[in-house]
C-alpha positions in Angstrom: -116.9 24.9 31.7 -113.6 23.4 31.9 -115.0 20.3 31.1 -116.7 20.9 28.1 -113.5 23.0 26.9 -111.3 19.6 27.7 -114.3 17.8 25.6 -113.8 20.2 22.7 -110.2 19.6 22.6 -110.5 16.3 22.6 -112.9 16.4 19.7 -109.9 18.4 18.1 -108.0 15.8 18.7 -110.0 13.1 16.7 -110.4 15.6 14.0 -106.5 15.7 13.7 -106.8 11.6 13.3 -109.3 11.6 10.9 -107.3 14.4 8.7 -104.9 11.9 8.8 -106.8 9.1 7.9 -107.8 11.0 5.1 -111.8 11.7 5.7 -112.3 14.8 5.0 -115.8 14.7 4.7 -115.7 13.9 8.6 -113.2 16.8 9.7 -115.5 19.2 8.0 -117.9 18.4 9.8 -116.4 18.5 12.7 -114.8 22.0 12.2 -118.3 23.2 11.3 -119.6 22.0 14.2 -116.9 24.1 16.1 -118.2 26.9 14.6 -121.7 28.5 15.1 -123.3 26.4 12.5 -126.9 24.2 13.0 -125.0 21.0 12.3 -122.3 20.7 16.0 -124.5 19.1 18.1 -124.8 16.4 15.5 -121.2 16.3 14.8 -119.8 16.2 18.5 -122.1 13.4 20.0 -120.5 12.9 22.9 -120.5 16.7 23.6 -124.1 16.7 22.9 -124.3 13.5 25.7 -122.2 15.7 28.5 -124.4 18.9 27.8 -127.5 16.8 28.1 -126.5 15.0 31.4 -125.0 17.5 33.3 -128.1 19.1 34.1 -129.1 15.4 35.7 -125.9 15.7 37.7 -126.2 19.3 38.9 -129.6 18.3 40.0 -128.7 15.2 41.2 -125.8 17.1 43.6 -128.5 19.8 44.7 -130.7 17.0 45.9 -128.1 14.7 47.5 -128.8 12.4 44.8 -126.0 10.5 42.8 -125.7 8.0 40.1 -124.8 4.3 41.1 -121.4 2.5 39.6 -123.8 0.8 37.0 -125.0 4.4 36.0 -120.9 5.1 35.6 -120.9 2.4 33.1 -123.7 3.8 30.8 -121.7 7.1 30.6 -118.8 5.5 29.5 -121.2 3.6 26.5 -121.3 6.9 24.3 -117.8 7.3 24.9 -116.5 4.0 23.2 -119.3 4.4 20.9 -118.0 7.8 19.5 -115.0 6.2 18.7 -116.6 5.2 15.7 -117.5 8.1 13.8 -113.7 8.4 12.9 -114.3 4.8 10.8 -117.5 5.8 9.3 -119.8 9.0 9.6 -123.2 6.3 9.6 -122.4 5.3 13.1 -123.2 8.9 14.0 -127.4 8.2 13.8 -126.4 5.0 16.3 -124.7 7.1 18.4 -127.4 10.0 18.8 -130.0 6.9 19.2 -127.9 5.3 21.7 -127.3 8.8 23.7 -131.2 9.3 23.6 -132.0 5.9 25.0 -129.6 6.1 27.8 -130.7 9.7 29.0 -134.3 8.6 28.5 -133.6 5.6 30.9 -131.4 8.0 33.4 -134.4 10.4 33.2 -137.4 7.7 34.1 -135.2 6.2 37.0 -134.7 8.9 38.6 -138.5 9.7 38.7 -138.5 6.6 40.6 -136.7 8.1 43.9 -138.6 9.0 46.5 -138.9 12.6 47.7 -137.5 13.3 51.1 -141.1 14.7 52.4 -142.2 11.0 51.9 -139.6 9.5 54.4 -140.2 9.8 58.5 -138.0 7.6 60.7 -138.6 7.9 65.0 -135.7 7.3 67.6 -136.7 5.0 70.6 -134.1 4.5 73.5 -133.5 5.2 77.2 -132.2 8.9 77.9 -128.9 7.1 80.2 -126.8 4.8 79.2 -124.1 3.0 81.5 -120.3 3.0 80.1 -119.1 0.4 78.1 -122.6 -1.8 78.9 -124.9 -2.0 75.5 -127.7 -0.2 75.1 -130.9 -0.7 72.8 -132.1 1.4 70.3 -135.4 1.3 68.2 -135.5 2.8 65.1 -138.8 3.8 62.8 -139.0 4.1 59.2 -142.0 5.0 57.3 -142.9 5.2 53.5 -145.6 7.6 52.5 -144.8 7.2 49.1 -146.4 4.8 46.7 -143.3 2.7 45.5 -141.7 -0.1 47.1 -138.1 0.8 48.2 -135.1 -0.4 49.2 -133.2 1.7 51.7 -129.8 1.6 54.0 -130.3 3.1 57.7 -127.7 4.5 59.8 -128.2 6.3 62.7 -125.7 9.2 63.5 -123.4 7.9 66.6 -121.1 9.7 67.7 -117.5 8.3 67.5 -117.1 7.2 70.7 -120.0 4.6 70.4 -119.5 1.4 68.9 -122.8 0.1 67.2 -123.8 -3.8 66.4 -124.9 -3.8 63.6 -123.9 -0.3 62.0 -125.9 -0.5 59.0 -129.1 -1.9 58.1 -131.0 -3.1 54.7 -134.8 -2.7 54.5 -137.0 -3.7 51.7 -140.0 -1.4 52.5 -143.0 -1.4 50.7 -145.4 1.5 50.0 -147.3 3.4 52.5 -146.1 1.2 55.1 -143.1 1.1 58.0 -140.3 -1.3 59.5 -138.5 -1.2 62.8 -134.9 -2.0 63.2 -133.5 -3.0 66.2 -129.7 -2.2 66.9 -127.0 -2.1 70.3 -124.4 0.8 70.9 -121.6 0.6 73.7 -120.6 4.0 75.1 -116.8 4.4 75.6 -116.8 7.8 77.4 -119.1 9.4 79.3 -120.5 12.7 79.3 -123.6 14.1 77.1 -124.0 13.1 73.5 -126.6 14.3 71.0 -127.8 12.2 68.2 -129.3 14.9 65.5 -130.2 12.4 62.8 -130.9 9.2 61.0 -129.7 8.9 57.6 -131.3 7.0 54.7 -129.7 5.5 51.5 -132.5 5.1 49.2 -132.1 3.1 45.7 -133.8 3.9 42.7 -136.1 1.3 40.9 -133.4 0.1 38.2 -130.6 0.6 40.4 -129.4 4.1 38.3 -129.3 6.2 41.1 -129.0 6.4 44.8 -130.5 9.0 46.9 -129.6 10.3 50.1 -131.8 11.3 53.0 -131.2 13.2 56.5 -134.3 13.0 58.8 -133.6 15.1 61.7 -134.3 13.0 65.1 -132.8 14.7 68.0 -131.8 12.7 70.7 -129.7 13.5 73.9 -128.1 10.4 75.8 -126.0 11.0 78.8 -123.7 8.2 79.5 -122.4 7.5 83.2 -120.1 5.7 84.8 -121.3 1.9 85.1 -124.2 1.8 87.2 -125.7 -1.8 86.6 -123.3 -2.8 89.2 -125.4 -1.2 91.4 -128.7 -3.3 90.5 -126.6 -6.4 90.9 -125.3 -5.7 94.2 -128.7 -5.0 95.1 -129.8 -8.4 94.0 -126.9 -10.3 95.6 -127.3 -8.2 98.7 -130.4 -9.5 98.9 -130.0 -13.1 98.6 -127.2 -13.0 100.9 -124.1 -13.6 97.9 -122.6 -10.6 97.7 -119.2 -13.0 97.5 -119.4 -13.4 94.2 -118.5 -9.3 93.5 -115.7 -10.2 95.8 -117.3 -8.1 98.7 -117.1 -10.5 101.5 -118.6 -10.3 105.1 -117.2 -8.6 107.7 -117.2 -9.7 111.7 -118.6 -6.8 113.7 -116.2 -6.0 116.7 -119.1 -5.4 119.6 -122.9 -5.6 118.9 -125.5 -2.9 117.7 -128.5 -3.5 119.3 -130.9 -1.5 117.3 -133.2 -4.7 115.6 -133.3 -4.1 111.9 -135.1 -7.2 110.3 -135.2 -11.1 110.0 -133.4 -13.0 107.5 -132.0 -16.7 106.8 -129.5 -17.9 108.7 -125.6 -18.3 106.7 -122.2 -19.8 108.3 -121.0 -17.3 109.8 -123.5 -15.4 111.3 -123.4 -15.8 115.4 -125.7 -18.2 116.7 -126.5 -15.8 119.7 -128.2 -14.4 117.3 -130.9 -17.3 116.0 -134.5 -16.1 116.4 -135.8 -19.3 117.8 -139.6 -18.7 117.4 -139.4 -17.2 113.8 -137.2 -20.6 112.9 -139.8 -22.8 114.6 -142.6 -21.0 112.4 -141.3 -20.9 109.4 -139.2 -24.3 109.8 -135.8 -22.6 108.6 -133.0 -20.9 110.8 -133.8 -17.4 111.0 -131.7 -15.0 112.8 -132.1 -11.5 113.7 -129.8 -8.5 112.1 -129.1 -5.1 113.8 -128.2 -2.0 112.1 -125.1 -0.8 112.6 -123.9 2.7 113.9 -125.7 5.3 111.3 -125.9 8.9 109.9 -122.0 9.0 109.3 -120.0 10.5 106.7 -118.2 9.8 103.8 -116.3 12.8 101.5 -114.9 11.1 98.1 -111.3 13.4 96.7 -111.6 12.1 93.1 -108.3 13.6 91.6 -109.2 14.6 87.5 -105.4 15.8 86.9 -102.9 14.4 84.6 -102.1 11.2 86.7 -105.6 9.7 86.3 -105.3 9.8 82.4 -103.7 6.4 82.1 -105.9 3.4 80.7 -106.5 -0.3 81.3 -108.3 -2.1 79.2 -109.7 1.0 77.5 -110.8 2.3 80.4 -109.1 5.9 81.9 -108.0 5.4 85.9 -110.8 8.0 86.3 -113.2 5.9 85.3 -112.3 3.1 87.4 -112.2 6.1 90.6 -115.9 7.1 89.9 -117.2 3.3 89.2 -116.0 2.6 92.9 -117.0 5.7 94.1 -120.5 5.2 93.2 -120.4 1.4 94.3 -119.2 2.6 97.8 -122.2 5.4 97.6 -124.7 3.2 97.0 -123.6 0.8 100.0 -123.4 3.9 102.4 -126.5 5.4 101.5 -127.6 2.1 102.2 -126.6 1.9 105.5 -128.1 5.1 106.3 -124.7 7.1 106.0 -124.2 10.7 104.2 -122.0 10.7 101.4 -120.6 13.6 99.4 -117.8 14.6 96.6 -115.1 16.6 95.7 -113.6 16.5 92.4 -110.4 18.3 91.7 -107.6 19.2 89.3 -105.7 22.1 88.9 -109.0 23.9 90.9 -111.9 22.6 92.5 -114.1 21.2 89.6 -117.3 20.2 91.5 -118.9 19.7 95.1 -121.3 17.8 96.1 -122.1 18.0 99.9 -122.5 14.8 101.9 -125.9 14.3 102.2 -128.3 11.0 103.0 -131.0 9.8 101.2 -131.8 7.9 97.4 -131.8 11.0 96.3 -128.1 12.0 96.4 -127.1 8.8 93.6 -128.5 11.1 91.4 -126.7 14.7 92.8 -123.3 12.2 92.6 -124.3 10.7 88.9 -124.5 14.4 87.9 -121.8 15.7 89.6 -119.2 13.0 88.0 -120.7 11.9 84.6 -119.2 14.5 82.4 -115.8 14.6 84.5 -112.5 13.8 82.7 -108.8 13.7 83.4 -106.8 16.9 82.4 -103.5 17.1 81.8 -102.9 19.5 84.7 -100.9 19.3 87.6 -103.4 18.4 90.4 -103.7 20.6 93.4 -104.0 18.9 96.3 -103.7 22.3 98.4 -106.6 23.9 96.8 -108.7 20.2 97.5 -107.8 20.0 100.9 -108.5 23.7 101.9 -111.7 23.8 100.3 -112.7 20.5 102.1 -111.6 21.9 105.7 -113.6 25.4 104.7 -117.3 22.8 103.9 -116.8 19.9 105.7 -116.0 20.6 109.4 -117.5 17.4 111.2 -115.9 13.8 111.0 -115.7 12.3 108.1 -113.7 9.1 106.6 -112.1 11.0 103.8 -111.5 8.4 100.9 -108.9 10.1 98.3 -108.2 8.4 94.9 -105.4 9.1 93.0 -101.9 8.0 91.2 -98.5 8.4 92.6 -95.8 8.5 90.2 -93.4 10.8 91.0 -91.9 12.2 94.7 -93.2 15.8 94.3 -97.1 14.3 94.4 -96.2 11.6 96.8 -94.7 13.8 99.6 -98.2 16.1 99.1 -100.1 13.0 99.5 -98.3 12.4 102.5 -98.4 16.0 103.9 -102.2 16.6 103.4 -103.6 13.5 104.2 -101.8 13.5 107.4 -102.9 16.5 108.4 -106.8 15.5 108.9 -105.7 12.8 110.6 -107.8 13.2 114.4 -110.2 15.2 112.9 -111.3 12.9 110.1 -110.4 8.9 109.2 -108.2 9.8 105.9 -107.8 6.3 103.3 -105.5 7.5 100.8 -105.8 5.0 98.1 -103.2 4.6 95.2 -103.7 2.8 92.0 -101.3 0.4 90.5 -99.7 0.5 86.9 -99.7 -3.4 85.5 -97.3 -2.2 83.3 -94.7 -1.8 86.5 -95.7 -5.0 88.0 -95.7 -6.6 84.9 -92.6 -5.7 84.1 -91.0 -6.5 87.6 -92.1 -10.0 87.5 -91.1 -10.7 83.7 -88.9 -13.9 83.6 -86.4 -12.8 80.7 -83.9 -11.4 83.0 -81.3 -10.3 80.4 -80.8 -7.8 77.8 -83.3 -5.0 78.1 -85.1 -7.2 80.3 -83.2 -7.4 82.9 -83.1 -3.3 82.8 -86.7 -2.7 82.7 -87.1 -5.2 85.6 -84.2 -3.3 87.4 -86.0 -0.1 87.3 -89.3 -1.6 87.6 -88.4 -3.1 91.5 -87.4 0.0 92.3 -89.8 2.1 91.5 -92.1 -0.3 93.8 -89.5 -0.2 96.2 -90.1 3.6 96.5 -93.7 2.9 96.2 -93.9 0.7 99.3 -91.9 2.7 101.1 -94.4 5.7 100.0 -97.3 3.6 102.3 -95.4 2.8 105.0 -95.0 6.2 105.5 -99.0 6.9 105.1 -99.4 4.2 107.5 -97.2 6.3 109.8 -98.9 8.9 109.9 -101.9 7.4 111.1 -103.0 7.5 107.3 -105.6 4.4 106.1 -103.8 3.0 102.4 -104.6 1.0 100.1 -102.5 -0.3 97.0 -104.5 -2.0 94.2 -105.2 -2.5 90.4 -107.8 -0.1 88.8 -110.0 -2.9 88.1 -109.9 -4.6 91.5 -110.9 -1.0 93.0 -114.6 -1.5 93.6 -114.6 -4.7 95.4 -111.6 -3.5 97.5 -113.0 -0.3 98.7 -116.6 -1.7 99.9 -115.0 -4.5 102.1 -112.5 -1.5 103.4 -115.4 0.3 104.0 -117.5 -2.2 105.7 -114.3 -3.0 107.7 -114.4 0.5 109.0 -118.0 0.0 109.8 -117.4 -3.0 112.1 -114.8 -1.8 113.9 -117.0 1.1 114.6 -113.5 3.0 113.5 -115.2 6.3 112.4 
């Protein structure tokens, strides 16, 4: 109503011109029309052209349906149009002819858009997705109408996806379908529901645009990378697992238990060359044992306020739980147990150490939808609750960040106190930003400051593993993304030195 009283005044307005002008003929009318007289919708055109069309629009909002910029400019036409009834009162009839056309054109596009009943689209994708690795999704749109359309997709990702492409443009014809193929990239993990797909649907002359929400509900739980796994699987197999930088390890004393046969490499001992199996199948073929079995591995994955720093996009946690599972899947491979505690300001999750194909899954679940807090970790709480569950040996592999002396000195002090009982490898990652900063070859100024404070800080932080190491604590000092590779070969290290 506002907007028809701003109209009206605005007529008044004019009226005041054409008094002016001296048409009085024009001003009468126009003052009738104000009145309750037969005549005002023929005297205000443009009113009659807002009262007309704002039915349309209130419809058009109702329905999710909206008029395109070329429908902006044939509301403006009347406008300019009116103009002229303060030159000459004949323009009026071209006016009202002009109104009537437009609305008449307004009224038989938007007969043109589809209803929503006559839409369908279908989600197809794989329930799991790994972090930051893309991930294919097929999408299904199907007219049931009987026009040929031309429609917009986009699916409803959640913000912490990034989709190539985002949007998609789909000449469909009637009563048939199209698929669209498109990639998303997960940047967290954790579970994520897409609810629908939304359509942008075009009317036949290009008037008005429709807007569609077909509810497809889908549930995709992202977790932590896991196509390393396959791959290590693969190079495992065909004896390169150098190029993930794990590297072979020389066994200190033999196991004797006969595993399998498999093609001879540099350094593999050549007391053990199968000579019969080489002389049949005309290659060097040498026998592998299996190494001391059913051991155990407890992972103390700190989730507190330290692990919330990021490389390359990617939180220190996530790093912790990429190399965890790598580590997992190697154990479990070797036939040892392998369990979890994650931990912040309270225990968060257990998982007990347990053999099998079987436990991936219990640790994929477990960690998936864990994320740093910005608590003060308690390593008390971690280590009580791990002597209270896990009372046989056990190489104890904690990952966390040391940045201060309070959480260094209970590092220190509860790593070193499972020492004899269990193998401990406290393992602390590096900030580039430290490193980066110590090495920086402007030494002046700020600089030379920053570089100051830098050395010392990894002064204190060496000093903080020689103390581990004194202790009879196992440490190990590396970048976030050189975790994974580092971790296995420690791990197979400890295997060959029969160490646990």
């Amino acid at each position: 109503m506002n907007y028809v009283t701003q109209l009206i005044q605005s007529e008044l307005a004019l009226t005041m011109l054409a008094q002016t002008s001296g048409d009085q003929n024009v001003m009468q009318r126009i003052f009738t029309s104000l009145g309750l007289g037969a005549e005002d919708l023929t005297a205000l055109p443009l009113l009659m052209f807002v009262l007309i069309a704002v039915p349309f629009l209130i419809y058009a909002y109702v329905w999710s349906v909206y008029p395109t910029r070329w429908a902006a400019c044939l509301f403006v036409l009347p406008l300019l149009i009116s103009i002229g009834v303060l030159i000459s009162s004949e323009v009026l009839t071209y006016v009202l002819v002009i109104d009537a056309a437009i609305l008449l054109l307004l009224a038989i596009d938007f007969r043109t858009l589809p209803a929503a009943k006559n839409l369908a689209a279908e989600r197809e994708t794989l329930r799991i997705a790994s972090l930051q690795k893309k991930h294919r999704v097929t999408l299904l749109i199907v007219n049931m109408g009987s026009r040929r359309l031309k429609i917009a997709i986009r699916d409803d990702l959640p913000q912490e996806f990034s989709a190539t492409p985002e949007e998609f443009q789909v000449d469909l014809g009637a009563r048939s379908r199209a698929t669209v193929h498109y990639e998303f990239e997960p940047n967290r993990r954790g579970a994520f529901t897409l609810n629908y797909v939304y359509l942008q649907v075009e009317s036949s002359f290009v008037l008005w645009r429709k807007f569609v929400r077909i509810p497809v509900e889908t549930v995709v739980k992202v977790y932590p990378d896991m196509k390393q796994l396959s791959e290590y699987a693969i190079l495992a197999r065909t004896n390169r697992l150098s190029l993930m930088g794990v590297r072979r390890t020389r066994k200190v004393g033999q196991d004797h238990d006969f595993e399998r046969l498999r093609d001879y490499t540099l350094d593999d001992n050549y007391k053990h060359i199968d000579w019969r199996s080489t002389a049949r199948r005309r290659r060097l073929t040498v026998r592998e044992f299996q190494s001391s079995q059913s051991q155990r591995i407890i992972f103390l994955i700190d989730c507190g306020r330290m692990m919330t720093n990021e490389v390359d996009g990617i939180s220190l946690l996530d790093h912790s739980l990429n190399a965890m599972l790598m580590m997992s899947y190697v154990a479990l491979r070797q036939g040892d147990s392998v369990g979890a505690i994650c931990f912040s300001n309270e225990v968060l999750s257990y998982v007990p150490p347990r053999s099998g194909s079987n436990q991936m899954n219990h640790l994929l679940h477990a960690s998936y939808d864990r994320f740093p807090q910005l608590v003060e970790s308690r390593y008390d709480s971690a280590f009580m609750y791990l002597r209270a569950h896990c009372q046989k040996r056990s190489l104890v592999v904690m990952i966390s960040n040391v940045i201060d002396e309070v959480n260094a000195h209970q590092v220190e002090q509860y790593l070193g106190t499972i020492v004899g009982r269990h193998l401990p490898l406290g393992i602390l990652l590096r900030d580039h930003r430290i490193f980066d900063a110590a090495d920086t070859e402007k030494l002046y100024g700020r600089s030379l400051f920053e570089a100051a404070a830098a050395a010392e800080i990894l002064t204190w932080r060496h000093q903080v593993l020689t103390d581990l190491a004194h202790r009879g604590v196992m440490a190990m000092d590396v970048f976030p993304e050189d975790l994974t590779a580092n971790l296995v070969n420690q791990y197979l290290e400890i295997k060959a030195r029969h160490l646990l």
